[in-house]
C-alpha positions in Angstrom: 0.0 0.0 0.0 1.4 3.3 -0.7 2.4 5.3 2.1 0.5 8.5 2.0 2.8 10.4 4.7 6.0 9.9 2.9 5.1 13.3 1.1 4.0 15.3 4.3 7.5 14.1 5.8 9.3 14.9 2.8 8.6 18.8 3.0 8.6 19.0 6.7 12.4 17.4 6.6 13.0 19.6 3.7 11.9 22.5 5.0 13.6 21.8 8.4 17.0 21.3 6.6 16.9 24.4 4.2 16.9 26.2 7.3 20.4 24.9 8.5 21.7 24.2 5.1 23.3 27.4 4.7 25.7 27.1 7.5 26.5 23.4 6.8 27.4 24.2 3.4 29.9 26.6 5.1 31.8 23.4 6.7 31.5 20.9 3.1 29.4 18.9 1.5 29.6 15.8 3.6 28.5 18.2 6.7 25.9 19.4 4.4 24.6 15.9 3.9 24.9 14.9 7.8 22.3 17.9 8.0 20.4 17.0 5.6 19.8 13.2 7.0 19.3 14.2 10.3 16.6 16.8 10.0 14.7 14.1 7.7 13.3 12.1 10.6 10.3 13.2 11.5 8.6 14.2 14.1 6.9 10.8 14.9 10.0 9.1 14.3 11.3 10.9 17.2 8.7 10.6 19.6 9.3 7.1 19.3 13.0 7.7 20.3 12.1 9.3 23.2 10.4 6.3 24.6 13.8 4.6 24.5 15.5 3.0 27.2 18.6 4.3 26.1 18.9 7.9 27.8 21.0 8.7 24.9 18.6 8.1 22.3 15.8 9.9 24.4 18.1 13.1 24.8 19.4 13.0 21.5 15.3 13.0 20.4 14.4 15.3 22.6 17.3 17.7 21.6 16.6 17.5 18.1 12.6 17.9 18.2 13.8 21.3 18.8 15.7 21.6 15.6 12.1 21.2 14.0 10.6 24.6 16.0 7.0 24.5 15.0 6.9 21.8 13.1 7.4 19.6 16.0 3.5 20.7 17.3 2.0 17.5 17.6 5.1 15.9 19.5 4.1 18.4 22.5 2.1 15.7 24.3 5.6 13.4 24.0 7.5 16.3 25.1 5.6 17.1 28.3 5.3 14.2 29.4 9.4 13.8 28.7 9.8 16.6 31.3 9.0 13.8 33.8 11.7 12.0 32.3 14.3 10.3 35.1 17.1 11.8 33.2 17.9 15.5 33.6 19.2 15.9 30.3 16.2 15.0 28.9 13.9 16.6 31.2 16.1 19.7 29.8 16.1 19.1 26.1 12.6 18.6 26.3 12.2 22.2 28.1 14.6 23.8 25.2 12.2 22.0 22.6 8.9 22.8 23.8 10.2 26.9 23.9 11.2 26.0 20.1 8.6 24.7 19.0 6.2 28.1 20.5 2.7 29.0 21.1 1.5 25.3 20.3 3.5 24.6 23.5 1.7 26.2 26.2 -0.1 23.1 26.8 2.7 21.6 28.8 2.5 24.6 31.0 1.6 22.8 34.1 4.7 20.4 33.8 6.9 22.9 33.1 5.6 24.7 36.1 6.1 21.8 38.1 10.0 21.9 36.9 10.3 25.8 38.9 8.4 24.6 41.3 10.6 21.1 42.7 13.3 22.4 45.0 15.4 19.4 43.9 15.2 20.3 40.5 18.5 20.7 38.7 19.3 24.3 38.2 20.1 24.0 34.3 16.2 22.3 33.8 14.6 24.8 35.9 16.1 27.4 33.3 14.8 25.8 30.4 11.7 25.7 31.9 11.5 29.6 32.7 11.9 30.2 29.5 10.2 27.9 28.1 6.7 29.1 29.9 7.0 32.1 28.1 5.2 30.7 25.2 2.1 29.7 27.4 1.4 33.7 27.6 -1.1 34.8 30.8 -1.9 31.5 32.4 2.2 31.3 32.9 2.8 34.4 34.6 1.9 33.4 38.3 4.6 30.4 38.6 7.3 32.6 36.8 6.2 35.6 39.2 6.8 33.1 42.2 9.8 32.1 40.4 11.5 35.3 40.2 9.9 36.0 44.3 11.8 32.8 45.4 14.8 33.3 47.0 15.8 29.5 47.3 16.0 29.6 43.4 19.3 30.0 41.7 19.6 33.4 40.6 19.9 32.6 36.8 16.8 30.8 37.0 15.2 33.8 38.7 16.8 36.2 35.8 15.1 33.6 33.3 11.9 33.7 34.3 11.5 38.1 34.8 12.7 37.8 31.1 9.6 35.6 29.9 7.6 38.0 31.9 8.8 40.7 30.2 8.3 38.3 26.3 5.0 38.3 28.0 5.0 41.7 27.8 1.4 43.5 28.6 -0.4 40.3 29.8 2.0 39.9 32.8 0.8 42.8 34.7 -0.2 40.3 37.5 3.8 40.8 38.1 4.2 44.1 38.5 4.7 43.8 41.9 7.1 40.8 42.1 9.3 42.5 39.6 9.5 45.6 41.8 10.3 43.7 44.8 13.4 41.8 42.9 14.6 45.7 42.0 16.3 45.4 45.2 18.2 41.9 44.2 21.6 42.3 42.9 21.7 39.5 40.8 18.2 40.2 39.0 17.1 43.5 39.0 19.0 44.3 35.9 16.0 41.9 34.1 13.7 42.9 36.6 13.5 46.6 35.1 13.8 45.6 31.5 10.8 43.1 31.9 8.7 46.0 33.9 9.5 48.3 30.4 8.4 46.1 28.4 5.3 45.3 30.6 4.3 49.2 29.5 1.6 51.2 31.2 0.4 48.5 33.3 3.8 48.7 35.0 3.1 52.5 36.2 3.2 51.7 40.2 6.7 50.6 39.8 8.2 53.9 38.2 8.5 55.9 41.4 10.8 52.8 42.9 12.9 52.7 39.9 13.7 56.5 39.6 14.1 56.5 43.4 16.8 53.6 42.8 18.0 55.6 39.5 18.7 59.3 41.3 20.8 57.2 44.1 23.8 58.3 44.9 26.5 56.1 44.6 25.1 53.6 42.1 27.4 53.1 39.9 26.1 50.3 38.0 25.3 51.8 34.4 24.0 48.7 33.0 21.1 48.9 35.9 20.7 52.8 35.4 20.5 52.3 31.9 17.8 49.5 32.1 15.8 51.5 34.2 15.5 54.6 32.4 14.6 52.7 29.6 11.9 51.3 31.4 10.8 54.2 33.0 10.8 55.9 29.3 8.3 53.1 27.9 5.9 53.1 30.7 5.7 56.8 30.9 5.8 57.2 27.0 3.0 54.3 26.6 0.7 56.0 29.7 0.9 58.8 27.3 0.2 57.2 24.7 -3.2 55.5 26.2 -4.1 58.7 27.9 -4.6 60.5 24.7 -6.0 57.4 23.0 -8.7 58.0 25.7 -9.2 61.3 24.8 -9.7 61.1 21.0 -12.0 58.1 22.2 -14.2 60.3 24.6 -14.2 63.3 22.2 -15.4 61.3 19.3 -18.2 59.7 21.4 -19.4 63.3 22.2 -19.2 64.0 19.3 
């Protein structure tokens, strides 16, 4: 019987190794061709892999559904459930993947969660999984709020997580407040302000804290300074922005 999914396949491994192809071509035609064979396998063929009971296989599949970004969609399901996996460094390619593969990942946002939220966790998994939640939009923003609250966390998995906030953007107004609070850490506040800047208008409450910490004297730290009067430059220019908006929109209904 003829195999009506060779075709599908075909273009999505096609279209997964045009993509790279430039790059391999940089480094020969043999690496060219290693490129080409390994971003043929499907999706389905790799979901298989990942029910190995080789670890190596399962990481190697988990690392390379990645390579497929959206295309890898309907290997979510396998992915999530990988992020229970026994091995870290599969729990962690997973994580990498699901960010990858984008907005058709936000179902695996409770397991991801569940990653930030295991104090045994291993510190490298619970940064793929900040960022990862990033692509599950609103519903994500109270774990990575806690997440970047949590002082037991490593710092770079706190840093992680207030920059998906701030890829959240708008919708994770919920973490105004957490973000202002981790102003005061060292270690994250840097992200802290850039993720409150590109929160916008909905980050207001947090401007007098963050020109209070910019007009200190003796802070010398101009990466900070500068983060924070770029923040304080698109919150203030965005409340602008809506406050007219709502003035053309109250004069027209008068009108």
């Amino acid at each position: 019987m003829r195999d009506t999914n060779t075709f599908p396949r075909i273009l999505i491994g096609l279209k997964s190794f045009l993509r790279f192809a430039a790059p391999a071509a940089s480094i020969g035609i043999a690496s060219a061709f290693s490129f080409a064979f390994a971003f043929f396998s499907d999706s389905k063929d790799l979901v298989k892999k990942l029910k190995s009971s080789d670890p190596e296989i399962r990481r190697g599949a988990a690392k390379e559904l990645g390579s497929l970004g959206p295309d890898a969609a309907d290997a979510v399901p396998a992915l999530a459930a990988a992020l229970k996996d026994q091995d870290k460094f599969v729990r962690r390619f997973a994580a990498q993947s699901l960010a990858k593969v984008g907005e058709s990942a936000k179902s695996a946002r409770e397991p991801l969660g569940a990653l930030l939220k295991n104090p045994n966790e291993a510190r490298e998994v619970q940064e793929a999984a900040a960022q990862a939640l990033a692509v599950a939009g609103k519903p994500a923003v109270g774990v990575l709020a806690d997440a970047v609250k949590n002082n037991n966390l490593p710092s770079s998995v706190r840093t992680r997580a207030a920059d998906s906030l701030g890829q959240i953007g708008k919708d994770a107004a919920d973490a105004v407040p957490a973000l202002t609070d981790a102003l005061r850490a060292q270690e994250v506040r840097l992200n802290a302000a850039s993720a409150l800047g590109k929160i916008g208008p909905d980050a207001k409450p947090a401007v007098e804290k963050m020109q209070e910490m910019y007009d200190k004297k003796g802070e010398r730290d101009r990466p900070f300074k500068a983060a924070l009067k770029d923040a304080i430059n698109k919150i203030n220019k965005g409340t602008a922005a809506d406050t007219t908006k709502k003035k053309a929109d109250t004069k027209k209904k008068k009108s």
